[in-house]
C-alpha positions, 0 to 999 in steps of 0.5 A: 324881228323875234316874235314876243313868244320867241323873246320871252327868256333872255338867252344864255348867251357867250361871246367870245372875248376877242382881244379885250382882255389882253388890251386892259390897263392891269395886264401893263401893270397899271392899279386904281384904288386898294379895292379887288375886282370882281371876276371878270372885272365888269359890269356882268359881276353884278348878278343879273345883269347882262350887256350886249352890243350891237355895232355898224361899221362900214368903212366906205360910207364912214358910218361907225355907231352902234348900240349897248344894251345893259338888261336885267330880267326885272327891266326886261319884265318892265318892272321895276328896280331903285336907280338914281340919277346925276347930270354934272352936266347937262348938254345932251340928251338923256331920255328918262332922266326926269322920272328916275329923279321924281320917282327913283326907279328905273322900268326899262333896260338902259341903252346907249347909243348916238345922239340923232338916233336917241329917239328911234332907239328909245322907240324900238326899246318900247317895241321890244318891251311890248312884244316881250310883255304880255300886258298892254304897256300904257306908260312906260319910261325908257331909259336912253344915254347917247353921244355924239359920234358924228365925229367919225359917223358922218355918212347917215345921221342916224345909223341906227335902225330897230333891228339894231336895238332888238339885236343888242337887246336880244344878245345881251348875256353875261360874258365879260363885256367887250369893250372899245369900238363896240356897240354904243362906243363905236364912233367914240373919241375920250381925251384926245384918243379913239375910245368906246365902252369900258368896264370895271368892278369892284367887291365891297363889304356891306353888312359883312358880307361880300358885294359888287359894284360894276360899272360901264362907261361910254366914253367920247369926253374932251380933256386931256388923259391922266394916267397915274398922274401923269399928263399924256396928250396926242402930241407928247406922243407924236399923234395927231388929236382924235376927236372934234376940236370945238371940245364938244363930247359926252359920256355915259356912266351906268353903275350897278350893284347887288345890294339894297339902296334907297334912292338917295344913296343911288343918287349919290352913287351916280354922282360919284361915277360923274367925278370919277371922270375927273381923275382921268382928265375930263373937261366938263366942257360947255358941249358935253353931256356927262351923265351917270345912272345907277341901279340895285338889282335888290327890291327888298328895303334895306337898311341905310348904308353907313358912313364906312360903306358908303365910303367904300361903295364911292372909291369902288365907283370912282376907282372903276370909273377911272380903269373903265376910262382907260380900258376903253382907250386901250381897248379901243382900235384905229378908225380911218375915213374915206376922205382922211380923218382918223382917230388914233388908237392909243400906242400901248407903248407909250404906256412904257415910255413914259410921257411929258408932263 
């Protein structure tokens, strides 16, 4: 464990880009919306914020789990930043959600993880932010999404130990998000298909000048894939469905952006990061937690956005949403257990082939 003196400065730190940009959707040729992405087609293109994964794998126990961290140096100062929040619906766990309701600020870093070890990751977070913060903390809301992996994670319930969550928040940086068995999305299955963390951006124009909206995506949600309209399920492919079969599963949206909004247009902004799963074929069944938060990194008031740039903010959000989804498939590698389940890896030849509809 770093010591508060050593944690102080979050550090510029890079990693390497693996084989994430070569698995994207637009390296097939595959569009979503008329906006243009930002330059790593991420959530880092929101200046200020970072991502870090910290990822358990251990292929003879079967435990694949893990943490994502999203960091911004205000968070990480426990000061704090507009945020909304929307549960379209609301089976699961979402460690602070009241409060960025009540108040419409978020004071912690965002962390993704597994459900049973929702409450030791939010209890290191404060760990972290107390060694991190001169100031005796005496309240302090942590901000916790979660899925549930156990599909694929079934050897400990809850993986996750302390040093995990300072390595994910320790490690955060701003190099292009990796993404599909990382961190928080390691032992995720979305729409019938090994998934994980997926990651999009898009520039907008407010007030005439260029801005972001990045958003990342924690994808583990029932339903059957859409792709550019058409249907395209495990069977049609000759694969066997990854995933649990009651239809249970969750998903995560975090969207950030770079301009002034008032709580209410946050609020409205996660919404849209909630109906851009739909596109995409989620269920919103019974058993799934599917939540959104959104956040500005400007403090200073602004004016309201207008009825334009709002229109533009939510295609930049839906549009996103649904290229994250998707990155987060074909990002995403084959996870086999020792006893025999296997979540498939969707075959990116298929994206050639076609499909039923």
């Amino acid at each position: 464990m770093k010591s508060a003196e050593d944690s102080k400065e979050l550090p510029a730190f890079t990693r390497s880009q693996d084989e994430t940009t070569s698995k994207r959707a637009r390296n097939y040729g595959l569009s979503f919306g008329k906006g243009t992405p930002g330059p790593t087609n991420s959530l880092v293109d929101v200046e200020g914020v970072l991502v870090g994964h910290a990822t358990l794998t251990d292929a003879n126990q079967g435990i694949h789990s893990g943490v994502t961290a999203v960091v911004h140096r205000d968070l990480a100062a426990c000061s704090p930043l507009p945020a909304g929040f929307f549960a379209g619906n609301g089976y699961g766990k979402f460690v602070g959600a009241t409060q960025i309701q009540e108040l419409g600020t978020i004071e912690t870093p965002i962390l993704l993880t597994s459900t049973l070890s929702t409450f030791r990751v939010a209890d290191s977070l404060i760990t972290w932010l107390q060694e991190r913060n001169p100031t005796r903390l005496t309240s302090i809301n942590p901000v916790i999404g979660e899925i549930n992996d156990s599909w694929l994670s079934l050897g400990a319930d809850r993986p996750v130990t302390p040093d995990d969550v300072f390595a994910a928040l320790n490690t955060a940086g701003p190099a292009p998000v990796d993404m599909g068995n990382k961190g928080g999305g390691t032992g995720a299955c979305a729409l019938g298909f090994k998934a994980g963390i997926g990651s999009a951006s898009r520039e907008v124009t407010i007030q005439g000048s260029k801005r972001t909206v990045g958003v990342l995506v924690q994808a583990n949600m029932a339903g059957e894939l859409r792709l550019e309209g058409t249907r395209i399920t495990p069977e049609s492919i000759g694969l066997p469905v990854s995933g649990p079969s009651n239809a249970d599963g969750s998903c995560v949206v975090v969207v950030a952006t770079d301009f002034p909004c008032s709580a209410s247009e946050l609020a409205r902004i996660a919404r849209r990061g909630v109906f851009g799963l739909g596109r995409t074929g989620a269920a919103y069944s019974h058993g799934s937690g599917d939540y959104a938060v959104s956040f500005t990194t400007q403090t200073a008031p602004g004016r309201a956005l207008n009825p334009q740039e709002l229109d533009e903010v939510f295609d930049a959000v839906m549009d996103s949403v649904e290229e994250s989804v998707l990155d987060a498939i074909l990002s995403a590698t084959t996870v086999s257990l020792p006893w025999g389940r296997t979540a498939h890896a969707f075959p990116h030849s298929s994206l050639f082939r076609g499909s039923t509809k």
